[in-house]
C-alpha positions in Angstrom: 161.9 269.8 99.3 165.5 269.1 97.5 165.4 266.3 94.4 168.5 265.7 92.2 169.0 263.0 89.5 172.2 261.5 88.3 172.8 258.2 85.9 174.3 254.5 86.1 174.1 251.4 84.4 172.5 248.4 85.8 173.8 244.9 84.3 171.8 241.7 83.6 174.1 239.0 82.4 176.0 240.9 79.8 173.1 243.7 78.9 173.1 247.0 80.5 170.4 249.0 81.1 170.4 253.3 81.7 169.4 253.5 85.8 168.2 257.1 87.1 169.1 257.6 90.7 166.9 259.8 91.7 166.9 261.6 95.7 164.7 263.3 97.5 164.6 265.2 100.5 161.6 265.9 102.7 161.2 267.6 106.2 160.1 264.4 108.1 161.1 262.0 110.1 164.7 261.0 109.5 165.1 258.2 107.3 167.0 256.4 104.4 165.2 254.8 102.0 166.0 252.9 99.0 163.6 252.0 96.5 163.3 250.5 92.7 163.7 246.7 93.5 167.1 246.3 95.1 168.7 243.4 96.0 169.8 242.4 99.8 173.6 243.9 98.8 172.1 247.1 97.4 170.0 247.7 100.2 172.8 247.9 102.5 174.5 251.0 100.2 172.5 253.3 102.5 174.8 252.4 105.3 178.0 253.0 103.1 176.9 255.8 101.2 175.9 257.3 104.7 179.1 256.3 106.7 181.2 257.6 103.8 179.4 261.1 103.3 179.7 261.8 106.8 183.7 260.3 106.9 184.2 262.6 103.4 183.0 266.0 105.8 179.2 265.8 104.3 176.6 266.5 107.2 174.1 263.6 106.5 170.8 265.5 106.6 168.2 264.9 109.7 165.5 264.4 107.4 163.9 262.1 105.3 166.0 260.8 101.8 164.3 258.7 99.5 166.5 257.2 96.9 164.1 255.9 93.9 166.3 253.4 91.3 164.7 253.7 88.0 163.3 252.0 86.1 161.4 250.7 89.1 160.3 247.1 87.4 164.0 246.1 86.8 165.5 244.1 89.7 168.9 246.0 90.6 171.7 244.5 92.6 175.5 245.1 93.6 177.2 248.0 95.2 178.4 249.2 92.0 175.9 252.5 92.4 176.7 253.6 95.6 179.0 255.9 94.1 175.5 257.5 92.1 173.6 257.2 95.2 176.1 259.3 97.0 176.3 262.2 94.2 172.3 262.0 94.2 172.2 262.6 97.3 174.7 265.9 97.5 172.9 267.0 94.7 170.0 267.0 96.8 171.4 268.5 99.4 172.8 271.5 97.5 176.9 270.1 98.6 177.4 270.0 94.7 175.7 271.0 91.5 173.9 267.7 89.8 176.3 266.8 87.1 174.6 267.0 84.0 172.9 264.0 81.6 175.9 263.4 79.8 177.8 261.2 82.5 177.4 258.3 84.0 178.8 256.7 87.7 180.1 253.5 88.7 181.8 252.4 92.2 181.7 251.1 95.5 181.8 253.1 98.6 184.4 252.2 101.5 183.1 253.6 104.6 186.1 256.0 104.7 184.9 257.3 101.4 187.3 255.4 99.2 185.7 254.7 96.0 186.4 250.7 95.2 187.0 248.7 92.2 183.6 246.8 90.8 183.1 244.1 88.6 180.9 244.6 85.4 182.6 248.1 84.2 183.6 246.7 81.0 179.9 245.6 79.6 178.8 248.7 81.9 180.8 251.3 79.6 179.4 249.5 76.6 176.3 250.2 77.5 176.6 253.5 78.4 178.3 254.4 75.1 175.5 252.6 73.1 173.1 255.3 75.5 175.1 258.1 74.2 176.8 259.2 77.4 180.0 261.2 77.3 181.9 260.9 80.4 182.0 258.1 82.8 183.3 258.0 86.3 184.6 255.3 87.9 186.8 253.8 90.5 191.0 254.3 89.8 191.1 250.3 89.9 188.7 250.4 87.1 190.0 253.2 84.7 192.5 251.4 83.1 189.6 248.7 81.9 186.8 251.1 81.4 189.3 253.0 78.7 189.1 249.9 76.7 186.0 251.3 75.6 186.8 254.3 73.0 184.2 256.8 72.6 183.5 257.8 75.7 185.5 259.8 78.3 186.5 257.8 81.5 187.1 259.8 84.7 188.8 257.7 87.2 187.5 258.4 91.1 189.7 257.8 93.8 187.8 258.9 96.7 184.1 261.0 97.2 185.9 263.5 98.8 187.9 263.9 95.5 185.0 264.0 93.0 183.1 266.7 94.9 186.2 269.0 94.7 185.7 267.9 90.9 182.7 268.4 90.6 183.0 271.8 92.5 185.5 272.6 89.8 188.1 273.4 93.0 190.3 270.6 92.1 191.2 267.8 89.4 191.2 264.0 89.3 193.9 261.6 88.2 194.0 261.3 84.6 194.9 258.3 82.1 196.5 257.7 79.3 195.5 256.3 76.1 195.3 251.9 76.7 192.3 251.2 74.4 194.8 249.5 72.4 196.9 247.9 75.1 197.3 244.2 74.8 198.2 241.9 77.2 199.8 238.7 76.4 200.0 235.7 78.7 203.3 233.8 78.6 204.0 231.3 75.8 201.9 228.4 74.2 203.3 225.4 74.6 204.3 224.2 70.7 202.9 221.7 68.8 206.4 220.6 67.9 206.8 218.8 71.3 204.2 216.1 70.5 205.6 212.9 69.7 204.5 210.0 67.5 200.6 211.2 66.9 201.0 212.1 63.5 197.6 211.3 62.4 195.9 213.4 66.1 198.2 216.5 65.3 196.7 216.5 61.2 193.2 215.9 62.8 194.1 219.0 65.2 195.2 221.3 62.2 192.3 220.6 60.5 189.6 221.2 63.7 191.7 224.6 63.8 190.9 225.5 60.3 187.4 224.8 60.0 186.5 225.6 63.7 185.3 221.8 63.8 184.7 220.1 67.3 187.1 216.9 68.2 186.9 214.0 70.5 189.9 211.9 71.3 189.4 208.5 73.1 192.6 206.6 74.2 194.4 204.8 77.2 195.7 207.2 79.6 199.2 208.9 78.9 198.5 209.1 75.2 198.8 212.4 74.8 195.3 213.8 74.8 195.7 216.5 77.0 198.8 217.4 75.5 197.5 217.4 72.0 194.4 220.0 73.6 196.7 222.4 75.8 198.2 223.0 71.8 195.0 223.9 69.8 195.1 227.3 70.8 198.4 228.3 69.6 197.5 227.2 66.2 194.2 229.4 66.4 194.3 232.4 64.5 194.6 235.8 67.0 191.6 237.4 67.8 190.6 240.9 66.5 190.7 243.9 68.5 186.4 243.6 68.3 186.2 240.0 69.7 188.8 240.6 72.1 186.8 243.2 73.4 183.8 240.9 73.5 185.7 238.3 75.6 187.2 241.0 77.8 183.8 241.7 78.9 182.3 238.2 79.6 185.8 237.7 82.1 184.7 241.6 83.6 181.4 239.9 85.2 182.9 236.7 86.3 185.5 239.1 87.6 186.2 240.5 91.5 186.5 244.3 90.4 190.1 243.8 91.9 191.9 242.8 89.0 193.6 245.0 86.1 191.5 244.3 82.9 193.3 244.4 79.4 192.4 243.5 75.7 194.4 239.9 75.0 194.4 238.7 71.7 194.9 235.0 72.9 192.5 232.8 72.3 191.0 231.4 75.8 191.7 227.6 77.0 189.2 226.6 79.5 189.6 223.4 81.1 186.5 222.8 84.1 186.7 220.0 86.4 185.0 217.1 85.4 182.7 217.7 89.1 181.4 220.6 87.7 178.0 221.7 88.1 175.7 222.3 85.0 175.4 226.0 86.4 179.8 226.2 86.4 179.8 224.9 82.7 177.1 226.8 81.2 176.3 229.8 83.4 173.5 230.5 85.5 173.4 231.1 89.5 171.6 232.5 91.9 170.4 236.7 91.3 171.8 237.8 88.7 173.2 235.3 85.9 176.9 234.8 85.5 178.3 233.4 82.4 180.0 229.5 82.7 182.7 228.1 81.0 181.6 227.7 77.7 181.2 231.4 77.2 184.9 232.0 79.0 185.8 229.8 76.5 184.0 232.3 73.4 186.3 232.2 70.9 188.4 229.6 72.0 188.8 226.0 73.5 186.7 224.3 75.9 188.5 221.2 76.4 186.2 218.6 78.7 189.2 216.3 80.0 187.8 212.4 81.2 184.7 213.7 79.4 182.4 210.8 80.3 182.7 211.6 84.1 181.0 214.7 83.9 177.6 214.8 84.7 175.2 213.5 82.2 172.5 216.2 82.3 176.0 218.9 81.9 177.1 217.2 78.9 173.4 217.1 77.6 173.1 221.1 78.0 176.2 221.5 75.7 173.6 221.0 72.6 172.8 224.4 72.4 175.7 226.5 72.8 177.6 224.2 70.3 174.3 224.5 67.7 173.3 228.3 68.3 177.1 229.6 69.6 175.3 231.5 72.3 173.5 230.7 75.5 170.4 232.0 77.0 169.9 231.8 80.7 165.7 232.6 81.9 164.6 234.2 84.8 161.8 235.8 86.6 163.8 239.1 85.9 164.2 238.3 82.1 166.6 236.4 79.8 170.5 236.8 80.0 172.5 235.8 76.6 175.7 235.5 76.6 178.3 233.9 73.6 179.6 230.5 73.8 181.0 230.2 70.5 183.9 227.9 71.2 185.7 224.8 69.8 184.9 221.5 72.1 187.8 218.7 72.5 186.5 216.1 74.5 189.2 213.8 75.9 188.3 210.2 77.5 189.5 206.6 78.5 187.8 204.3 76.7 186.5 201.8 79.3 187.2 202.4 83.0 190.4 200.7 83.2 191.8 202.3 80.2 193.2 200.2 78.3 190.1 198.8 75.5 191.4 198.6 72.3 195.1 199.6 73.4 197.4 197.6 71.5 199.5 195.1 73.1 197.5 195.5 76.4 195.2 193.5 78.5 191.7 195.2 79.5 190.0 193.6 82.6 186.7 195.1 81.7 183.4 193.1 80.8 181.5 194.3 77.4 178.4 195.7 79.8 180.8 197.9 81.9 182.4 199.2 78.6 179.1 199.8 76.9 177.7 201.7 80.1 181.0 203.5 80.1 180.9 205.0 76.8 177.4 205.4 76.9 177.7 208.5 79.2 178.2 210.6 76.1 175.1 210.9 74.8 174.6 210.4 70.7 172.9 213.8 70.4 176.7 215.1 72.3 178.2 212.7 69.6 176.9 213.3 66.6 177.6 217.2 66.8 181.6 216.1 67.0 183.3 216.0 63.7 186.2 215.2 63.9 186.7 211.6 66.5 189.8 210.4 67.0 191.4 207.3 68.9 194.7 207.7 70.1 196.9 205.0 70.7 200.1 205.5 73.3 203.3 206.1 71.5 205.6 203.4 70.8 209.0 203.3 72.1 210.7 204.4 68.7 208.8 207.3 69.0 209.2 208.1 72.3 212.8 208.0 71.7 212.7 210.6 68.6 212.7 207.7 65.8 209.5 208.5 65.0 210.5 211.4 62.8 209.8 215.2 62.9 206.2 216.8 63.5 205.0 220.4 62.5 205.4 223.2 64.0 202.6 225.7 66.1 204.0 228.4 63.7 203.9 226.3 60.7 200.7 224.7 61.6 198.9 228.2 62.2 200.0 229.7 58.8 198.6 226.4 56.9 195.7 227.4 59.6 194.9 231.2 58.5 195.7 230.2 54.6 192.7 227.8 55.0 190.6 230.4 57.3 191.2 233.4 54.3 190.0 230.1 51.4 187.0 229.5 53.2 186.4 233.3 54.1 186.6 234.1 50.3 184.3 231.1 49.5 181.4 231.8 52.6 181.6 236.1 51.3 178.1 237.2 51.3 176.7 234.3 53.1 176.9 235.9 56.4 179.9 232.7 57.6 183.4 233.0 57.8 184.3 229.2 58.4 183.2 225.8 57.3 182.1 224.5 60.6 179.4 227.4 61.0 177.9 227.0 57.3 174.2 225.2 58.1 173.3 222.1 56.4 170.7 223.0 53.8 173.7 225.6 52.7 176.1 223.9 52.1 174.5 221.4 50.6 172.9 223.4 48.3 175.4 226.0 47.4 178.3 223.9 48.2 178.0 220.7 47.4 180.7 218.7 45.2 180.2 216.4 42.4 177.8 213.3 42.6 180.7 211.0 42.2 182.2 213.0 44.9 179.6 212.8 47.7 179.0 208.6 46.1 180.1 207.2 50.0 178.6 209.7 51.9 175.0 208.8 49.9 175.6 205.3 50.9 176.3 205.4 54.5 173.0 208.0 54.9 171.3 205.1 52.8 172.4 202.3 54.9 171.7 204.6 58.3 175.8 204.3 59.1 175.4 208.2 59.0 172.4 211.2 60.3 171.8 213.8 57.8 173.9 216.0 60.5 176.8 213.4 60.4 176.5 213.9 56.7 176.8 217.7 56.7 179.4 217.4 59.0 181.4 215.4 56.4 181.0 217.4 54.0 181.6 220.4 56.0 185.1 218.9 57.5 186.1 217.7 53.3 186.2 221.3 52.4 188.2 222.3 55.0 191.1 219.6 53.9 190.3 221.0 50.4 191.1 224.4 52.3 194.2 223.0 53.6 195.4 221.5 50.8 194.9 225.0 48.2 191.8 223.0 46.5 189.2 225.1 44.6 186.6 221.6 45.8 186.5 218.3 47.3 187.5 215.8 46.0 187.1 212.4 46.9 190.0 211.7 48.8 189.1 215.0 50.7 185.9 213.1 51.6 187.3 209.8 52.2 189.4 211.1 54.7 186.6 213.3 56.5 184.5 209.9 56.5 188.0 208.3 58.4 188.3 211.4 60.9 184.5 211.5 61.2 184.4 207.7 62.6 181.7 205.8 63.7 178.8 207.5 65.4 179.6 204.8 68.4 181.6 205.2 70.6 183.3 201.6 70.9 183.0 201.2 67.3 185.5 203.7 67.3 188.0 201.6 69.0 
């Protein structure tokens, strides 16, 4: 009887969790067996693993292997341990001497004995560092993103044939240099400078960017909404090295394994399809969980463009991910959480023709049809938007550049990070860093202005014109224009003017 042991990491949504591959070899009948709750594509790594040991020069024993994946109660899946299956099992046949506990293996087997690129390395090199392993091998197409992760040697494996003379100590593998710092940076931003005649949307867009506020912008088609979104990120301050990390590994699961991964300070701009399914925007699937667009979009923008044509229930599962920041995705196997703290910007028509409330134009739609229209947004959707804007279409002065000058991206993202570093001063020791994130009973105990201050904002909660979330949400969005404007507080021209960006909590009274 031979028996080895050798380590991996087995991923659900973005947690990993320490695998032991453990083989043993018996004199009976031949036979391959996996065990420890594999999935259909794990199951069929004892045809790779045995085609590529016996491709590599390995004599596949005639006997009887079991190969036990444990912990046996945690449903496994992928062909990202073939390549610990395969050292398991040369351990166990006395080919190699079992590495010891410190390392951990990743990779897919080729039936040549090629070891292949997988996707998941990223969150799986996390976890293996949090374990306390030392040295990590993995396939040469994933080296360059599993040295991301400092603290932990990465050892990149370019065929099984290769590792054994490794591990054998007869030969070497490729080696890598330093790129936990490398940065990636994907083309230009378009400017904020190019948009034309929306003064007010582009003060209402510096302002979501400073207080991480949510926006909605209703207006005819070819206003500019879309433009106005596509500029939102390049007014967002960069992201640290930490939450670029973060990001790097929610785009590693959704990823093939094929593609070079590489920290990119940029925040993300996600834009799904308005047919998207509930399980595209906010994650879900069959097996294993995969994180939707709300959590490629941590970080970021989600911008939901001819937002009321995407499906009800969708929209409706947006509540928690825009309350919490995070999403949690239950299975039989166990929970999957993954972040989804992003900035929303809805963009819509506002009636199905387009043109309600457009100035100087005609719409051909009945009240009904509008009401059922707008409708589609739901108020709980609504009500968590702060900043709600309607966009005209730009006037002809304008279009021709008589409408005067707008601000820059780079002008507009230093106002930006001056009002980030006020608020992050203000919010020290309350566990927040900007005004949108502060709960209600906070800031309205610990932050709230003067009596004669808050005056309108008592009155519309009086008259029911405002929820006690619109209200916080006012008051939240006023001290980020204090922010902007170098104010120690509110005052109340800060909050009449959140009351004006903050609109009506209906949508055709918005018109």
């Amino acid at each position: 009887m031979a028996l080895a042991r050798v380590f991996s990491i087995g991923l659900f949504g973005l947690s990993g969790t320490v695998i032991e591959v453990e083989t043993d070899i018996s004199a009976q009948l031949p036979a391959f067996v996996l065990v420890g709750l594999p999935d259909a594509s794990l199951a069929e790594a004892t045809s790779r693993v045995r085609a590529a040991c016996t491709n590599s020069g390995f004599a596949f024993p005639s006997k009887k292997v079991v190969v036990n994946l444990s912990p046996a109660s945690v449903p496994k899946g992928g062909a990202s341990f073939d390549l610990a299956i395969a050292v398991s099992l040369l351990g166990a046949m006395q080919t190699i001497e079992t590495p010891t506990d410190d390392a951990v293996f990743f990779g897919e087997l080729g039936l040549n004995g090629a070891v292949r690129a997988v996707p998941g390395v990223l969150p799986m090199m996390l976890a293996a560092r949090s374990a306390g392993f030392a040295r990590a091998f993995v396939p040469v197409g994933n080296a360059a993103e599993a040295a991301l992760v400092s603290g932990i040697e990465v050892l990149p494996v370019p065929t099984l044939a290769e590792l054994v003379g490794y591990l054998k100590g007869v030969s070497s593998l490729p080696r890598i240099g330093a790129v936990a710092s490398a940065l990636v940076a994907q083309g230009v931003a378009p400017d904020l400078n190019q948009v034309i005649g929306q003064g007010q949307a582009v003060d209402a867009l510096i302002a979501a960017a400073a207080g991480g506020h949510h926006i909605s912008m209703i207006g005819a088609p070819g206003s500019g909404k879309t433009m106005l979104a596509e500029r939102l990120p390049s007014i967002l301050p960069k992201l640290s090295l930490e939450e670029a990390l973060e990001i790097a590994a929610v785009e590693s699961i959704n990823s093939d394994g094929q593609r070079e991964m590489a920290l990119n300070q940029t925040p993300r701009f996600v834009a799904p399809h308005h047919s998207s399914s509930m399980a595209a925007l906010i994650g879900g699937g069959s097996g294993s969980p995969r994180p939707g667009a709300v959590s490629r979009a941590h970080r970021g923008v989600l911008f939901l463009d001819e937002a009321l044509e995407f499906n009800s229930a969708a929209l409706d599962a947006l509540r928690e991910p825009l309350e919490a920041g995070r999403v949690v995705i239950n299975r039989s196997a166990g929970s999957a959480l993954f972040p989804a703290r992003f900035q929303l910007v809805l963009a819509a028509n506002p009636c199905p023709c387009g043109l309600y409330g457009v100035i100087d134009r005609d719409c051909k739609c009945s009240i009904p049809a509008i009401r059922r229209y707008s409708g589609r947004l739901s108020g709980p959707i609504l009500d968590r938007i702060d900043i709600r804007l309607t966009v005209q279409p730009v006037s002809i002065g304008a279009a021709v550049g008589l409408g005067g000058g707008l601000v820059s991206s780079e002008t507009a993202a230093t106002a930006v990070r001056a009002a980030r570093a006020a608020a992050s001063e203000r919010l020290s020791g309350t566990g927040y860093l900007l005004n949108s994130h502060v709960p209600g009973p906070v800031i309205r105990r610990r932050f709230k202005p003067g009596q004669a201050v808050v005056a309108e904002l008592d009155r519309m909660l009086a008259t029911g014109r405002a929820s006690m979330r619109g209200y916080d949400r006012c008051l939240r969005l006023a001290w980020t224009l204090a922010d902007l404007d170098g104010a120690t507080t509110p005052n109340r021209e800060h909050v009449q003017r959140a009351v004006a960006m903050r609109g009506s909590d209906d949508l055709m009274g918005n018109q």
